[in-house]
C-alpha positions in Angstrom: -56.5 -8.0 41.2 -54.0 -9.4 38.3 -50.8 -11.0 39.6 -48.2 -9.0 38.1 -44.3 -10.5 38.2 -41.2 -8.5 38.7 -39.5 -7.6 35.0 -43.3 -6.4 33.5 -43.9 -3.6 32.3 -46.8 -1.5 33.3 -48.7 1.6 32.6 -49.1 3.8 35.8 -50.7 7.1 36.9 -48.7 10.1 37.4 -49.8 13.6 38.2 -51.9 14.1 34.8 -50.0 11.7 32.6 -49.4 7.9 32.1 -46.2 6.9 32.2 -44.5 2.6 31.7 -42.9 2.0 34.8 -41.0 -1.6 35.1 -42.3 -3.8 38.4 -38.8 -4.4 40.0 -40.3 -6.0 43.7 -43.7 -7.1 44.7 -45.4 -7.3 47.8 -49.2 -8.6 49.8 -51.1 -5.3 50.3 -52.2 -7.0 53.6 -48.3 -6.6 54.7 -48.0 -3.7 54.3 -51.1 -1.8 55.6 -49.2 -0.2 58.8 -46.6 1.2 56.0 -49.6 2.7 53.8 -51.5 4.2 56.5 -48.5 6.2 57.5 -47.8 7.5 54.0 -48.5 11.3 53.1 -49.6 9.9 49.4 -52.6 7.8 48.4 -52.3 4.5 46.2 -53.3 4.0 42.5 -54.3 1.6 40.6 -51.9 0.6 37.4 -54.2 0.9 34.4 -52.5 -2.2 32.6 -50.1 -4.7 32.0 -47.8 -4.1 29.0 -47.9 -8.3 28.1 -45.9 -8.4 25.5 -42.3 -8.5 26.6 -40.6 -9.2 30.2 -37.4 -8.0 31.3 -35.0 -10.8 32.4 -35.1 -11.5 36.7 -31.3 -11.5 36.2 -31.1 -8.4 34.5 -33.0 -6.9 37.8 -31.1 -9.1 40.2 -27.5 -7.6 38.3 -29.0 -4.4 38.3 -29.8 -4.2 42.4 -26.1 -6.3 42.7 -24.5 -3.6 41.0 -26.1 -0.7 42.6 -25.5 -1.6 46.4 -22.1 -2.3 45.6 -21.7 1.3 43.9 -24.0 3.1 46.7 -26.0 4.3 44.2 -30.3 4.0 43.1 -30.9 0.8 41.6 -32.9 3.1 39.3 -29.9 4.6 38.1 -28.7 1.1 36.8 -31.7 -0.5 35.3 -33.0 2.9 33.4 -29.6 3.0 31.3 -29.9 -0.9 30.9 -33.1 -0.4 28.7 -32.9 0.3 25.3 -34.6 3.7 24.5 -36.8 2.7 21.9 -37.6 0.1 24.2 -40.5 1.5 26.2 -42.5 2.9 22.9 -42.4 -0.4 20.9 -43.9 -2.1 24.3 -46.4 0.9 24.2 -46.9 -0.1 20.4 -47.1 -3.7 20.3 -49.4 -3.8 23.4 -52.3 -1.6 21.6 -51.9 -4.1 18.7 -52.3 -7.3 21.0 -49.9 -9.2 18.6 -48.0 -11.1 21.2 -48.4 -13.0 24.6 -51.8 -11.3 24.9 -51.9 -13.4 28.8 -49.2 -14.2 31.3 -50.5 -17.8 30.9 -49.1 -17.6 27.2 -46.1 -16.3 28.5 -45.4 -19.5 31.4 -46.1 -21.7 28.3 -44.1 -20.1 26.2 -41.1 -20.0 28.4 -41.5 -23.8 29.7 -41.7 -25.2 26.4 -38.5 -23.4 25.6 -36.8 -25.0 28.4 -38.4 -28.6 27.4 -37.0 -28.5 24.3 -33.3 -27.7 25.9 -34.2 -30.5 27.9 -34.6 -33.1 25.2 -31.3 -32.6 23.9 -28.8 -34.8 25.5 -26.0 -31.8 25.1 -28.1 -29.6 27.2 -26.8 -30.7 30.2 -23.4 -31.1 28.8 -23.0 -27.2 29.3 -20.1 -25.8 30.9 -21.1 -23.5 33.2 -17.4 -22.4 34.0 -15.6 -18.7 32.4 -13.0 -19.3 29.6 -10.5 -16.9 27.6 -9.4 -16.7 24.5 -6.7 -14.7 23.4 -5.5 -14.8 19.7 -5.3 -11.6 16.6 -8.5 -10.2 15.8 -8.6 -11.6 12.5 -8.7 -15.6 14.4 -10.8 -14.7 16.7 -13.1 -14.4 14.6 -12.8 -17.3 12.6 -13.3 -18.9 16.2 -16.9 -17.0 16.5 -17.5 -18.3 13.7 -17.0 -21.8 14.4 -18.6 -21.5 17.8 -21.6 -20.4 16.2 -22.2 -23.0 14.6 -21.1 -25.6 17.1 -23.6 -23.9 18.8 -26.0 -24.0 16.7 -25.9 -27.7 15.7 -26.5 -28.5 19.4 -29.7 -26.3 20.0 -28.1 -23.8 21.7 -28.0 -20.0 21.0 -24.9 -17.8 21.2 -25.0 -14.1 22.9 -21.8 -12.1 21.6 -21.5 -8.8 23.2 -19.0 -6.1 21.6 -18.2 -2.9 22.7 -19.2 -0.9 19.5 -21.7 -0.7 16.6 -18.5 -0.8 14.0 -17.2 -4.0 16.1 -20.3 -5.7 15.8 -21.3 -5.2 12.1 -17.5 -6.6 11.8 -18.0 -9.9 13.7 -21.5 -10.7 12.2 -20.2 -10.1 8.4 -17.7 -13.3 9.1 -19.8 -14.8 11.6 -22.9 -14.6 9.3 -21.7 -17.3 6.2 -23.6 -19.4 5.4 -26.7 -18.9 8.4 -27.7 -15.6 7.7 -31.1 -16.3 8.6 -29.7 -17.4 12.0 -28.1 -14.3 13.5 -29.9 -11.0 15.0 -27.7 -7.7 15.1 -28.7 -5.0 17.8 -26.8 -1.8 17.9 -27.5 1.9 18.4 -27.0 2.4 14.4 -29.8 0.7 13.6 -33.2 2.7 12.7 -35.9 2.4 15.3 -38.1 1.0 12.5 -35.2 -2.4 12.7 -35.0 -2.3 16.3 -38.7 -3.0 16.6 -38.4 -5.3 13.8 -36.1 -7.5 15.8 -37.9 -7.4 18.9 -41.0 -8.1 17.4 -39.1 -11.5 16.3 -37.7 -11.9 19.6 -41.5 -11.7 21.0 -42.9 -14.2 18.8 -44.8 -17.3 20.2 -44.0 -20.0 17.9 -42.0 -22.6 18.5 -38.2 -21.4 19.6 -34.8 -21.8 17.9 -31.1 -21.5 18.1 -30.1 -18.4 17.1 -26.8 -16.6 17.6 -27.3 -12.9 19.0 -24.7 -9.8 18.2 -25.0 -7.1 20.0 -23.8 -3.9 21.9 -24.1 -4.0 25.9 -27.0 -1.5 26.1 -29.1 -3.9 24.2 -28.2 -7.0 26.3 -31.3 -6.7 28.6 -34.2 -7.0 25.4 -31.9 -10.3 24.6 -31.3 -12.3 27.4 -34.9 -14.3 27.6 -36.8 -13.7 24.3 -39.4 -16.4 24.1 -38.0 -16.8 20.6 -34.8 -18.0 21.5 -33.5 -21.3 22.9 -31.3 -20.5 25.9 -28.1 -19.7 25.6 -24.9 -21.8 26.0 -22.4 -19.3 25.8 -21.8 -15.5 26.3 -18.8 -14.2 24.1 -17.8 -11.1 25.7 -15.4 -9.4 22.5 -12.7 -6.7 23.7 -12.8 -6.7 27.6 -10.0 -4.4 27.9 -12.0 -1.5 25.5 -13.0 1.5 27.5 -16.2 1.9 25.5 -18.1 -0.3 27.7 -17.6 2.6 30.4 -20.9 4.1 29.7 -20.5 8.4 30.0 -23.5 9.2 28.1 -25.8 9.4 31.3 -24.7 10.5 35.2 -23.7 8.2 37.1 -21.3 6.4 34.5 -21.5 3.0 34.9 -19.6 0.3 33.8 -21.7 -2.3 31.7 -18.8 -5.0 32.2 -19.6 -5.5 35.4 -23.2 -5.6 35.0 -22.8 -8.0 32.6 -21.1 -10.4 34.1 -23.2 -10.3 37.1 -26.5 -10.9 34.4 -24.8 -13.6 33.2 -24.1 -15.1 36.4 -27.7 -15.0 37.3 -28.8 -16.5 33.9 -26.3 -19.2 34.5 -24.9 -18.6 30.9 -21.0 -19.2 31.2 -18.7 -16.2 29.5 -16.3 -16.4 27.0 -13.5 -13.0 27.0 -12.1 -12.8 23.6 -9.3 -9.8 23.0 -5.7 -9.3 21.6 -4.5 -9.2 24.8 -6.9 -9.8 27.6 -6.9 -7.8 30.6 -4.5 -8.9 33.6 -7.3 -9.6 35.8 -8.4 -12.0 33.2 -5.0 -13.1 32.9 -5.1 -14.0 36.6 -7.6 -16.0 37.0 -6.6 -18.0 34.3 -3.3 -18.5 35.6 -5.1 -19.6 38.7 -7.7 -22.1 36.6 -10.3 -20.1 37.8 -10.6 -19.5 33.6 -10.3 -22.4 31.5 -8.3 -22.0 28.2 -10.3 -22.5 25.0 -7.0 -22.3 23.4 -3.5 -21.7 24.3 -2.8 -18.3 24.8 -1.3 -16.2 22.4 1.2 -13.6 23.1 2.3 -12.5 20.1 3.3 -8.8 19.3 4.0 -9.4 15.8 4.0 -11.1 12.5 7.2 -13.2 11.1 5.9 -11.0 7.7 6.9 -7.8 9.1 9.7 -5.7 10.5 9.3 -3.4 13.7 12.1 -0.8 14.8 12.4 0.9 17.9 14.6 3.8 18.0 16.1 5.7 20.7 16.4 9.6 20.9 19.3 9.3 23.3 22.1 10.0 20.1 25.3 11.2 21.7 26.7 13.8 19.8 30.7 14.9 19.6 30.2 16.3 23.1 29.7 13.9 26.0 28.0 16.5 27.7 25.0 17.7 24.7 22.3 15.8 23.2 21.1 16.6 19.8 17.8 18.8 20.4 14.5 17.0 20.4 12.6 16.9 17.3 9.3 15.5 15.7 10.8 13.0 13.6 14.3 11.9 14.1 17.0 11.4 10.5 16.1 7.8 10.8 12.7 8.7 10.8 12.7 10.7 8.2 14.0 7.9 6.1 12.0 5.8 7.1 8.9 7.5 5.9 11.1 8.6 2.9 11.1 5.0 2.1 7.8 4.4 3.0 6.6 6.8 0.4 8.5 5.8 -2.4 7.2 2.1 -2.6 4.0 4.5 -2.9 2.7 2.4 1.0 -0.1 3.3 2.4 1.0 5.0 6.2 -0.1 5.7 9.5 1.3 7.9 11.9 -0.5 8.3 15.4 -0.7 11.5 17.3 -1.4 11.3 21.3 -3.0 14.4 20.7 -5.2 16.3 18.9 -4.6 19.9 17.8 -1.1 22.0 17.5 0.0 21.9 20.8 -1.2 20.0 24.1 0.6 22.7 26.3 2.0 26.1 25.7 4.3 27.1 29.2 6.0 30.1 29.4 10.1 29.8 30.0 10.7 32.8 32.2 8.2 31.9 34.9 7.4 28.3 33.6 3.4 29.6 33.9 1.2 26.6 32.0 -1.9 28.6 29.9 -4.4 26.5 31.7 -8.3 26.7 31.5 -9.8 29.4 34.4 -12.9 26.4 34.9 -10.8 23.4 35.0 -7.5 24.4 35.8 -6.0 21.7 33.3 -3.8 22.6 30.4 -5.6 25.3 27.1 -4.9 22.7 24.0 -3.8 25.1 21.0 -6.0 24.4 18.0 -5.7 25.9 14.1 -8.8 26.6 12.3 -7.4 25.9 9.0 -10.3 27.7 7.0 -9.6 31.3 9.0 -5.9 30.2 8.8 -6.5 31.4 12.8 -5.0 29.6 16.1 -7.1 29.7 19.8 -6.5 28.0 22.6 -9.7 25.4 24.1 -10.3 23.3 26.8 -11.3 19.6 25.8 -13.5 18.9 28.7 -15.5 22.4 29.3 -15.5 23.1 25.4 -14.6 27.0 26.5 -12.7 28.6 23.7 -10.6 31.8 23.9 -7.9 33.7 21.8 -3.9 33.6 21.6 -2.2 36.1 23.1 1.9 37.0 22.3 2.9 37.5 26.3 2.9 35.5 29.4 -0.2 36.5 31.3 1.5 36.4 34.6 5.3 37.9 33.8 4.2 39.4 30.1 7.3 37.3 28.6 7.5 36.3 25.3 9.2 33.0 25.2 6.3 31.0 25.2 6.5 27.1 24.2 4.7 24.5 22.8 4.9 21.2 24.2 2.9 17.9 23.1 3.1 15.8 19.8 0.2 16.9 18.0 -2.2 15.8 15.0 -1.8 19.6 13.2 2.0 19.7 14.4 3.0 16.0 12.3 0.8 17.3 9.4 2.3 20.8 9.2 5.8 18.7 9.8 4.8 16.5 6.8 4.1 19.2 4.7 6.8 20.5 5.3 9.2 17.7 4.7 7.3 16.3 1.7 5.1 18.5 0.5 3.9 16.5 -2.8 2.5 13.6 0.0 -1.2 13.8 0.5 -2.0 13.7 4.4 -5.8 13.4 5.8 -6.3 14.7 9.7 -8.3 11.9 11.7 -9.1 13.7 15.5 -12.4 14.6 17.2 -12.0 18.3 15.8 -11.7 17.1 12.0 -13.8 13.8 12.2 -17.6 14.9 14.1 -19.3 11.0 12.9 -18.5 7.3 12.4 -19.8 7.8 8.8 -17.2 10.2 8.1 -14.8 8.3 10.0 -15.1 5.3 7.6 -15.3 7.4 4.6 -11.8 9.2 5.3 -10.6 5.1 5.7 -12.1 3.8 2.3 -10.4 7.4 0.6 -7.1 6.3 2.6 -7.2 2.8 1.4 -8.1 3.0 -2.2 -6.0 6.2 -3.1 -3.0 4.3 -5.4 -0.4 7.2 -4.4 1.2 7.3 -1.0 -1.0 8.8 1.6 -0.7 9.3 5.3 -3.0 8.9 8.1 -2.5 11.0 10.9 -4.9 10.2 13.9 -5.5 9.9 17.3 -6.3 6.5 19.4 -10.5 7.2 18.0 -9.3 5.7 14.7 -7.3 2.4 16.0 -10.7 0.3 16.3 -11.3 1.0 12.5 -8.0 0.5 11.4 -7.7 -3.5 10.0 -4.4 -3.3 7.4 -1.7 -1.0 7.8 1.3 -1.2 5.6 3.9 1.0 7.5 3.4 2.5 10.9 5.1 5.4 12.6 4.8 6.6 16.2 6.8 9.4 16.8 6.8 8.8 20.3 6.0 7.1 23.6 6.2 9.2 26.1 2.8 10.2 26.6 2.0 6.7 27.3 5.2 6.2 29.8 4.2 9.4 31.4 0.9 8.1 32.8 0.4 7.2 36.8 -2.1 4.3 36.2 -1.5 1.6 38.5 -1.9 -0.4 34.9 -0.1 1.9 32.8 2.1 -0.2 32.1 -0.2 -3.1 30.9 -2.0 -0.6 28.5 0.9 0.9 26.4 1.9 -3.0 26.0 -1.6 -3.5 24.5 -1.5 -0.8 22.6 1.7 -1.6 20.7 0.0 -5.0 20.3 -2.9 -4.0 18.8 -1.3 -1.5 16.2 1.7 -4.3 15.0 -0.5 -6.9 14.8 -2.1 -5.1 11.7 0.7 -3.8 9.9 2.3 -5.4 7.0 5.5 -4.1 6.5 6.8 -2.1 8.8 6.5 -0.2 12.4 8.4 2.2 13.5 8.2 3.5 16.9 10.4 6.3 18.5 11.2 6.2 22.7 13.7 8.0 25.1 15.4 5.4 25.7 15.2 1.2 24.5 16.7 0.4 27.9 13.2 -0.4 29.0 11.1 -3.6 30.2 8.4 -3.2 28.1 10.3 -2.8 25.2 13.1 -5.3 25.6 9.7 -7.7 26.4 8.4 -6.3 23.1 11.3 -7.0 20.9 12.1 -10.8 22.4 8.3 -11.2 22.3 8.4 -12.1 26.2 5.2 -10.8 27.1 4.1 -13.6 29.3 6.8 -13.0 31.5 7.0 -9.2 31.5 3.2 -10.0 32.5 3.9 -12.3 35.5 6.5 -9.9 37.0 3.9 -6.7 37.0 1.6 -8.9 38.6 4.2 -9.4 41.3 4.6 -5.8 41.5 1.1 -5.5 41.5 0.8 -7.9 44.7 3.7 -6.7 46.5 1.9 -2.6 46.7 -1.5 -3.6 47.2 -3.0 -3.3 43.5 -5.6 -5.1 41.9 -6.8 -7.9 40.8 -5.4 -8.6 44.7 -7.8 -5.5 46.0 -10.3 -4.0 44.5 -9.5 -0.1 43.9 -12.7 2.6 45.3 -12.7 5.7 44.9 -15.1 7.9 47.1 -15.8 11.0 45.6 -16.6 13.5 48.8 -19.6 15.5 47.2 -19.4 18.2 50.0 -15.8 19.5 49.9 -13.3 21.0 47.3 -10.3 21.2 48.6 -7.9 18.3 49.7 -7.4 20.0 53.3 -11.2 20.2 53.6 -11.6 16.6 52.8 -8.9 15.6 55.1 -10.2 17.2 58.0 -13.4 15.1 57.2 -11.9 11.3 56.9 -9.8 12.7 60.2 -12.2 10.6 62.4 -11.6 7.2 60.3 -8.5 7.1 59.4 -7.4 4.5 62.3 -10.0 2.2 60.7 -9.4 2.6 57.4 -5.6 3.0 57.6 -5.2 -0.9 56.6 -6.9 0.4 53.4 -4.1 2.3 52.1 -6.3 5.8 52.3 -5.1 8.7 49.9 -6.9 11.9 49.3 -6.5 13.0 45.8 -7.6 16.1 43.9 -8.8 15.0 40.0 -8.7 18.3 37.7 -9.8 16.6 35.0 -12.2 13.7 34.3 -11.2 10.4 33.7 -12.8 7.5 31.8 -15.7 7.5 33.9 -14.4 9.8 37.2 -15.8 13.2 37.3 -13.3 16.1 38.6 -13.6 16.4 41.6 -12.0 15.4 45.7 -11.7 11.8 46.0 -10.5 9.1 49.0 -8.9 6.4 47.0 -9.0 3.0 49.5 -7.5 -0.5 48.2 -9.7 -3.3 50.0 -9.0 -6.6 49.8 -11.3 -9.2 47.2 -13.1 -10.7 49.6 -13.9 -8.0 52.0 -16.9 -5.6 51.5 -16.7 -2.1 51.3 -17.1 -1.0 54.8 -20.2 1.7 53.9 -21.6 2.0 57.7 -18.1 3.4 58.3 -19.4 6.3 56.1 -23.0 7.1 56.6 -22.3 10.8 57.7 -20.5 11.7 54.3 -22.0 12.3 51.0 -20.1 10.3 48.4 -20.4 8.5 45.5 -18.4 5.4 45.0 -16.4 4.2 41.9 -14.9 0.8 41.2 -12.0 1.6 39.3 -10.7 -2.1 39.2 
């Protein structure tokens, strides 16, 4: 007989338990009593309200938003947007009675909130329209910092999202001087005991305040409309470009930057994008004042402090017709870390892979060891405490032993290919054996705790000592006295339509925080990124793979889907199925592909790939026979 409002959380019967379900829709039973009548079940009553805390409307809104344009449950969304210690601290708190015991508490407590944002003259002087800011990591910062408090002395609260737990203890230890007692951290590494701690805060009735919020995307929907909090006047979304906000943890994967921003645009709270170098869809819009600047953008590779060196491996030797064979580290190299070592620096060298080699192929029938489950390329991996090798897959974990001879011609010229973590330490050790060298990869590092302990080890030891990892370590990585990539070709290799924009980020972020010196090996300098690189032209390098971008049909000027077709397996299959649409979809660049392996967030697996325009919807009626899934890669 209660009225009960969409965002509350109840407890319901099911079967022989009780279970907290969240109220997403409501409807008049006197609607609906053709529907009911019809049904094979019989209605229940909910046993009770849990009053304590209500889940935003725009968190539901961005959570039934994103879900139709996905073709997916809104269930799927809004389960993975709730924290998971969420539900029992409702359970808790709500036995207890400590907070918003009646919704009538609640409408007060939210319309006094919006009173006092009303009082202040600078409330309405909120700009409501998306800006960028795009300077080193370090000034960015800073900038937090002083938006905090600008913030702050106007009423208002400030909502900083970052992709990581390690990102956001980093911004709230400079944003934190001097108002401590202002700022709230949520994040995954925080004990549950914490986490209820800060919501209880957030669930208090007293009077609200200005407080500035830090926190990881899961988290974002327990934040948005505490009763504590004076509404927000800006959103600071840190590191757009970072892949972590892909959520893989649950099926489907689901990208929290979109559902962000769509929350955000329901909340009317205005975003701020703050990264090294922001994403070219960002870039767009702000080179279409879509985005405002909140500063001039910065595109700087490096510091005037320190040195960078790209070398080619194209060295001609005394016949025109030879090159020199390829090797891990070139003479040049060499002397470079020789160098390196001597002034007793501190030195990181990055691996695109872990393990000893990333593909062993056999030279008589060029036969790729390749796992019998996922048909993608056995990485070969030394136990160094058995002093053993095996060959493993990295996405199906299977595991099985060397063997001398080709398994499909029995030769014995088999080859490793790949640069390696093991390979550059067993080359180091090799080379200069008195150097100490610490392993940073998924197979040697299991937790962010051991992660930060190899760093402080690295950083305080006073002898040379070099850091071999893969791209896990680069987000914990601040000062880097020399730097040494052995090669780019990995990155070069890729068939990303923006493959080109993330190797250019990537040398970005690494020689913005060395000190001394980079040193990076390629095939061959005669190349647009690095020419843009070395003149520190990215702007224009930029603007011209935009127009390439435009000119085949790639976003930001269509949005990229991919359809995975959940009822075939083969690419001949699946084109026989889209046989019947392909006049209507042919204006949507259709290509079937086959993915072995998974992707940031694309499962293996057939897929139609279709380029649609911005403003166009996805055509989904076209479709209705087919099981699918649907991606937005863009």
């Amino acid at each position: 007989m209660k009225e009960v409002s969409p965002g509350e959380f109840v407890r319901v019967p099911y079967n022989n338990r009780i279970l907290v379900a969240l109220v997403v829709k409501t409807q008049m039973l006197r609607d609906l009593k053709a529907d009911i009548k019809a049904t094979h079940f019989s209605l229940k009553n909910i046993i009770d309200v849990l009053q304590n805390f209500q889940l935003p409307e725009a968190c539901i809104r961005a959570g039934y938003t994103y879900a139709e344009e996905h073709h997916m449950p809104a269930h799927t969304i809004l389960s993975q947007i709730i924290p998971p210690n969420f539900i029992a601290f409702l359970e808790k708190q709500s036995e207890k009675s400590l907070y918003l015991a009646t919704q009538e508490k609640k409408e007060e407590s939210l319309s006094s909130r919006r009173e006092d944002n009303k009082k202040n003259n600078s409330y309405h002087e909120i700009k409501k329209v998306n800006s960028v800011l795009q300077l080193l990591k370090h000034e960015r910062y800073e900038k937090y910092r002083i938006m905090a408090r600008a913030n702050l002395s106007q009423h208002r609260s400030l909502l900083i999202i970052a992709p990581s737990t390690y990102e956001v203890k980093n911004i709230a230890s400079i944003v934190q001087k001097g108002i401590e007692e202002k700022i709230y951290t949520l994040h995954g590494a925080l004990t549950p005991v914490r986490q209820r701690s800060v919501w209880k805060s957030f669930a208090s009735v007293e009077s609200p305040h200005a407080y500035v919020v830090i926190t990881t995307p899961h988290f974002l929907a327990s934040c948005i409309e505490a009763p504590m909090i004076l509404e927000y006047g800006m959103c600071i979304i840190e590191s757009p470009s970072s892949s972590t906000y892909i959520s893989t943890h649950k099926e489907p994967a689901i990208n929290m930057l979109h559902y962000i921003e769509r929350a955000m645009e329901y909340s009317n709270i205005p975003i701020l994008y703050g990264d090294t170098l922001l994403p070219l869809n960002i870039l767009y819009k702000t080179w279409k004042h879509v985005y405002e600047e909140e500063e001039t953008l910065q595109f700087r590779t490096i510091s005037s402090q320190i040195k960078i060196t790209f070398e080619s491996r194209e060295t001609p030797t005394s016949n025109t017709n030879a090159k020199k064979p390829w090797a891990l580290f070139t003479e040049k190299g060499k002397d470079f870390l020789a160098r390196a070592i001597g002034k007793n620096g501190k030195i990181v060298i990055f691996a695109p892979r872990t393990g000893l080699a990333s593909a062993t192929v056999c030279k008589d029938c060029w036969h790729t060891v390749s796992c019998p489950n996922c048909n993608v390329p056995l990485v070969l991996m030394k136990d160094t405490k058995m002093d053993t090798q095996e060959y493993q897959c990295h996405y199906c974990m299977m595991k099985t032993r060397t063997g001398d001879v080709c398994s499909i011609c029995h030769g014995h010229r088999l080859l490793l290919f790949g640069v390696t973590t093991q390979k550059i330490s067993d080359e180091i050790n090799n080379l200069f054996p008195d150097t100490q060298c610490t392993i940073i990869d998924s197979r040697h590092i299991k937790t962010e705790e051991e992660l930060l302990e190899t760093l402080t080890k690295w950083k305080s030891n006073t002898k040379s000592h070099i850091l071999i990892g893969t791209s896990m370590m680069i987000p914990y990585l601040d000062n880097i006295q020399y730097l040494y990539i052995p090669t780019l070709e990995s990155f070069m290799a890729r068939t990303e339509y923006d493959a080109d924009e993330k190797l250019v980020r990537f040398i970005m972020t690494l020689t913005q925080i060395t000190t001394e010196h980079a040193y990076i090996n390629i095939r061959s300098t005669d190349n647009k990124i690095i020419q843009a690189l070395s003149s520190q032209k990215i702007q224009p390098f930029l603007q011209y793979e935009l127009e390439l971008r435009n000119k085949f049909n790639y976003p930001p000027f269509t949005i990229y889907y991919a359809m995975q077709l959940n009822s075939v397996r083969d690419i001949g299959s699946a084109s026989k199925l889209i046989q019947p649409y392909l006049s209507i979809i042919s204006s949507y660049h259709p290509h079937i592909t086959l993915i072995k392996k998974g992707t940031d967030y694309l499962r293996p697996g057939v897929y139609l790939m279709l380029r649609i325009p911005v403003n166009e919807p996805f055509p989904y009626t076209l479709f209705e026979k087919i099981s699918y899934s649907l991606f937005i890669i863009s």
